[in-house]
C-alpha positions, 0 to 999 in steps of 0.5 A: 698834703697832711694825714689826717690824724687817727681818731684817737689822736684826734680826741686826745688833740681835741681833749688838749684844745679844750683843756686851753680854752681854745675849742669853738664851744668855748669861744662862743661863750655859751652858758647853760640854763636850768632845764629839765632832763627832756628839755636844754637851753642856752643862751649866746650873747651877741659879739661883734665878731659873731654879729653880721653887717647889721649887727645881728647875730650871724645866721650860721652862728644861729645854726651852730647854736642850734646845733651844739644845743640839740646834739647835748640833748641828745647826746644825753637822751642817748645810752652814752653810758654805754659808749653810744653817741650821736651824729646830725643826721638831718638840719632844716632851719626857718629864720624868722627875725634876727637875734639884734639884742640878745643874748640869743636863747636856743630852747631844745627839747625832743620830738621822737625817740627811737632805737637809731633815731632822735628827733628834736626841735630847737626854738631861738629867741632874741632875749633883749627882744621880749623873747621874740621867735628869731629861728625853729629847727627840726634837726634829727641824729642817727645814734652811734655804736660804739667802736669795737 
């Protein structure tokens, strides 16, 4: 059985993957939008290797989206300045269409701020399909201290 590295390690092999080109956010192919300080959007194109047997976007690649787009946010929205951080702390999804043309654009913007919380919601709409609503998340993060 590996050890698992130590968390310093861990963040100089993640610095090292990224520094290739290789780390997941990357591959995914993401690009960012002009946004406000309250507000993120990007969009995902539809590959076919990120698409399911239908063609549409893979609904674990929506919640991944979902995800990335609202932890930057509040990643941002949080005193990261001073070595804070965030976690997801809770993730609730309703798919309503899939993302068949794309690119998919997931729209996050925050709900409620406070001292250990964030609340945010992340809208994903199919862009190729006159931006109709494919998923709303509701996803909260517990801000982190930093390590001492």
């Amino acid at each position: 059985m590996a050890i698992p590295p130590n968390p310093t390690d861990m963040a100089r092999l993640t610095r090292e993957v990224a520094e290739r080109g290789e780390h997941l956010f990357q591959q995914l192919g993401t690009r960012d939008l002009p946004s406000s300080p309250d507000h993120l959007v990007i969009e995902m194109d539809i590959r076919p290797e990120f698409a399911n047997v239908r063609g549409a976007l893979q609904g674990g690649l929506i919640a991944v989206l979902i995800d990335v787009c609202a932890g930057r946010l509040a990643y941002l929205s949080c005193d990261h300045e001073n070595g804070f951080s965030t976690a997801t702390s809770d993730l609730s999804i309703h798919y309503l269409s899939p993302v068949a043309v794309g690119p998919a654009r997931a729209e996050a913007r925050v709900l409620r701020q406070g001292l250990s919380t964030i609340v945010l919601q992340v809208e994903v709409t199919d862009v190729g399909r006159d931006n109709k609503l494919a998923a709303i998340s509701t996803i909260a993060f517990t801000v982190v201290a930093p390590r001492t």
